[in-house]
VOGU-3710 file (C-alpha; in Angstrom, 3 decimals, decimal comma):
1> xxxxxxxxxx> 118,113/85,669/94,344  118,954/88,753/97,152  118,264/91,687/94,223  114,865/92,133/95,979  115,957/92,480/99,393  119,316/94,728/97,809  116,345/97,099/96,054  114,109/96,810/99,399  117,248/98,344/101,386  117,846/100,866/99,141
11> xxxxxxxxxx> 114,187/101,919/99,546  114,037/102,108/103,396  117,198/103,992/103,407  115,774/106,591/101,279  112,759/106,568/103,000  114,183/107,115/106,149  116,363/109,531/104,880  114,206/111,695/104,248  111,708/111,585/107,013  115,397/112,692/108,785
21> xxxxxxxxxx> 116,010/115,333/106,494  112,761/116,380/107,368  112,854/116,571/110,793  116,218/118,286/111,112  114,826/120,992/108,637  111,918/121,488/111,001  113,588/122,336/114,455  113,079/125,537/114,743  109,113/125,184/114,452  108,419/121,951/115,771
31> xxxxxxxxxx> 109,490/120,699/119,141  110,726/116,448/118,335  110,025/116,061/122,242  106,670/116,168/121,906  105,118/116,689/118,203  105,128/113,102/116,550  106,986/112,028/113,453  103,292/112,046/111,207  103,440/116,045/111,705  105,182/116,377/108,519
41> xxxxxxxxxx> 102,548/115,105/106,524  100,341/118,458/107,462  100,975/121,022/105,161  102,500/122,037/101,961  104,766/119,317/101,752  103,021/116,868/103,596  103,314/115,392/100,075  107,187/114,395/101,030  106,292/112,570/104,487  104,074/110,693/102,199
51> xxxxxxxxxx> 106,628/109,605/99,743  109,533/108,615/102,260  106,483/106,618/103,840  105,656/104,765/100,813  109,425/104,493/100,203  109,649/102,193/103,614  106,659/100,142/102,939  107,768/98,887/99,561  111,082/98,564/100,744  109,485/96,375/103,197
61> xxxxxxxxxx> 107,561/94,695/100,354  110,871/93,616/98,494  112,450/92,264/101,883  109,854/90,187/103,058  109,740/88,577/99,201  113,671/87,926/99,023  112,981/86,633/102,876  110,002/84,466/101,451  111,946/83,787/98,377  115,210/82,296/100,768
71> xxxxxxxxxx> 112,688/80,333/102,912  113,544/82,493/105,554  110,230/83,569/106,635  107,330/81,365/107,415  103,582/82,352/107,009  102,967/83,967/110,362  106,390/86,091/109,773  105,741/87,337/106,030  102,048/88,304/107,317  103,042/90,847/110,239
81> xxxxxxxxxx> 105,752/91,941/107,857  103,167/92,816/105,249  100,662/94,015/108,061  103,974/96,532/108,449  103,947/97,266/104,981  100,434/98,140/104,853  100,404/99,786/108,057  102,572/102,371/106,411  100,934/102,923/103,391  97,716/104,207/105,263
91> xxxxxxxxxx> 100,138/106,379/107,585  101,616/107,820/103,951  97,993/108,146/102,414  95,898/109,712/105,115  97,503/112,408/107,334  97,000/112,753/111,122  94,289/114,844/112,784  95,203/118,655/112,358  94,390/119,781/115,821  94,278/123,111/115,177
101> xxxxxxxxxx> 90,531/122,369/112,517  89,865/119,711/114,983  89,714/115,342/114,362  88,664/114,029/111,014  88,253/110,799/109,619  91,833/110,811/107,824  93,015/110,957/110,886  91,600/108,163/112,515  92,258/106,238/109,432  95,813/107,178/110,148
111> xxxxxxxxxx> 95,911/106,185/113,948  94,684/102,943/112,835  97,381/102,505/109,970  100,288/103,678/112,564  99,394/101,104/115,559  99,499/97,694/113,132  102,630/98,953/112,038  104,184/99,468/114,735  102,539/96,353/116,463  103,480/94,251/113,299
121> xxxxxxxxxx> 107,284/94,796/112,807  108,621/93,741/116,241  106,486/90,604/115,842  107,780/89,847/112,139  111,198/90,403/113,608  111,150/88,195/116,213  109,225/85,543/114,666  111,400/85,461/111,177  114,892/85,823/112,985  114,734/83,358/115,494
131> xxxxxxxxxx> 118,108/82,602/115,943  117,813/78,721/116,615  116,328/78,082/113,501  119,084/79,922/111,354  122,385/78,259/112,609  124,136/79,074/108,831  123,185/82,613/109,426  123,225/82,936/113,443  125,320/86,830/113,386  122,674/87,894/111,545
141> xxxxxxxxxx> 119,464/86,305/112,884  120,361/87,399/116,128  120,823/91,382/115,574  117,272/90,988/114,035  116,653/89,515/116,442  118,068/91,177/119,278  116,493/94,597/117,547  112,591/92,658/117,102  113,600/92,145/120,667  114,233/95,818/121,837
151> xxxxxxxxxx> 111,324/96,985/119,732  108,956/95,154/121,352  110,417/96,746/124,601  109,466/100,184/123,385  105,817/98,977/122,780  105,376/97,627/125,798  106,584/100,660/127,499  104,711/102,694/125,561  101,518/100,119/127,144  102,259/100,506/130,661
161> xxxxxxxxxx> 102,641/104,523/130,276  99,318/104,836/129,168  98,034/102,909/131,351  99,312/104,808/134,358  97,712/107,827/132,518  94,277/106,166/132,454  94,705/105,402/136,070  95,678/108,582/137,160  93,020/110,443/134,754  95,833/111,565/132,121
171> xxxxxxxxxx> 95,576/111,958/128,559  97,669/109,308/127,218  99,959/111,324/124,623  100,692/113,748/128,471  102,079/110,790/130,067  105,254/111,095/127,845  107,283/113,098/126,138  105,153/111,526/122,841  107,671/112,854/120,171  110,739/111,350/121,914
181> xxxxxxxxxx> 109,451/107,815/122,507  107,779/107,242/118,612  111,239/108,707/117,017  112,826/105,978/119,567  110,637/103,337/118,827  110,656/103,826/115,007  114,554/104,392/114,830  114,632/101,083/116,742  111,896/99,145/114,586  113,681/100,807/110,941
191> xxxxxxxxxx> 116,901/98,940/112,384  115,733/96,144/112,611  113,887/95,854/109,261  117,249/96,692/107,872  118,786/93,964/109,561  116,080/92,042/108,267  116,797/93,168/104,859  121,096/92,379/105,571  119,551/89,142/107,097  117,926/88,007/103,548
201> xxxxxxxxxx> 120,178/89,766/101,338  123,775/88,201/102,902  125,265/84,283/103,174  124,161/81,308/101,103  120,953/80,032/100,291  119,458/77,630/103,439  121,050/74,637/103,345  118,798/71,712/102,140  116,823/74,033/100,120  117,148/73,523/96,390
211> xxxxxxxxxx> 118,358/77,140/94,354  116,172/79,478/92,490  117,287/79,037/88,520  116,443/81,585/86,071  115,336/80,028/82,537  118,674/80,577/81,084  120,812/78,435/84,269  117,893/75,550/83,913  118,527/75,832/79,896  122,300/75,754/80,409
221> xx> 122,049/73,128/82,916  120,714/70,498/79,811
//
C-alpha cells in the first residue's frame, strides 16, 4: 500500500539532491544571497535544474496518491498538493527571465508556475496533517505539520517584505536578500513534503478503514 509514497521519497530526494549539488558547484559564479534557486535552469545545463524539478513534482505525485490511497488526505489537501506538483513542472519546463536579453514569456510562465507552488505546499501540509484528526499517527502528523506550519511563516514574511518595498518605492526582489529567503523557504517546504511522504509511507492503515487487497490476497482470501 506505502510503495508509492516509498518511490515518491526516493524521487524528491534525488531531486533535491541535485538542485544541491548544483548550487554548491556554482559558488564561485553565483552569489546564493541574492541570485534565486531557478538560475540554474539558464544555460547549458539548465537541462539538469529541469530534471531535479520534475524529479520533485512526481515525487510529489506518488505521495499525495499513497496519502489519497491511506485516506489520509481529503479533497481540498490532495488538490494544493497537486497544484504543488504542477507548480513545479512549469518551473522545470519554462526557465526564468534571462535578465541579461531582457523578460520573455517563459519567464512569466515560470513566475506563475513558482508562486502556486510555493503557495500550494504549506496549505496541503497543513490541511492533510492536521494533527487532531490523525491520533494513530500524531508524531508524524504533527512534524508535517509543525513544518506546513513554518512554511507558511516564510510566505507570509516574504508578503509583508514586499509590501514595505511597495510602500517605500522599492523593487520587491531589493527588499531582501532574494536568494537567501527562497533557498529558506524551499528547504523548509521540501521538509515538509518529506514528512508528508514519512507521514503516508509509516504506521498502519487508518483505523476503521477497510485494507487495499491485491487480486491475489482477495483470491486467497476464498
Amino acid at each position: 500500500m506505502h510503495q508509492a509514497a516509498r518511490w515518491g521519497l526516493g524521487a524528491v530526494g534525488t531531486g533535491a539532491a541535485v538542485i544541491a549539488a548544483l548550487d554548491l558547484a556554482s559558488l564561485d559564479r553565483m552569489n546564493p544571497l541574492r541570485r534565486t534557486i531557478s538560475e540554474h535552469g539558464l544555460g547549458e545545463q539548465g537541462w539538469v535544474f529541469g530534471v531535479a524539478v520534475a524529479l520533485l513534482a512526481a515525487g510529489s505525485v506518488a505521495i499525495g496518491v499513497s496519502l489519497v490511497r491511506t485516506r489520509l488526505a481529503g479533497v481540498f489537501g490532495t488538490v494544493a498538493l497537486m497544484a504543488w506538483s504542477a507548480g513545479l513542472s512549469v518551473v522545470a519546463y519554462f526557465p526564468k527571465h534571462d535578465w541579461s536579453v531582457g523578460p520573455s514569456v517563459d519567464g512569466h510562465i515560470h513566475r506563475v508556475g513558482s508562486l502556486v507552488a510555493f503557495l500550494s505546499l504549506p496549505l496541503a501540509a497543513v490541511v492533510i496533517a492536521r494533527p487532531w484528526r490523525h491520533a494513530e499517527r500524531r508524531r508524524h502528523a504533527l512534524v508535517a505539520f509543525g513544518l506546513g506550519l513554518c512554511s507558511v511563516l516564510w510566505v507570509a514574511g516574504i508578503g509583508a517584505m514586499v509590501l514595505v518595498g511597495t510602500q517605500n518605492g522599492l523593487p520587491w526582489y531589493r527588499v531582501m536578500p532574494l536568494g537567501l529567503v527562497e533557498r529558506g523557504l524551499a528547504v523548509t517546504e521540501v521538509a515538509a513534503l518529506v514528512a508528508l511522504g514519512v507521514f503516508a509511507a509509516r504506521g498502519q492503515p487508518v483505523a476503521g478503514q477497510p485494507p487495499v487487497l491485491s487480486p491475489v490476497a482477495v483470491e486467497s482470501e476464498r
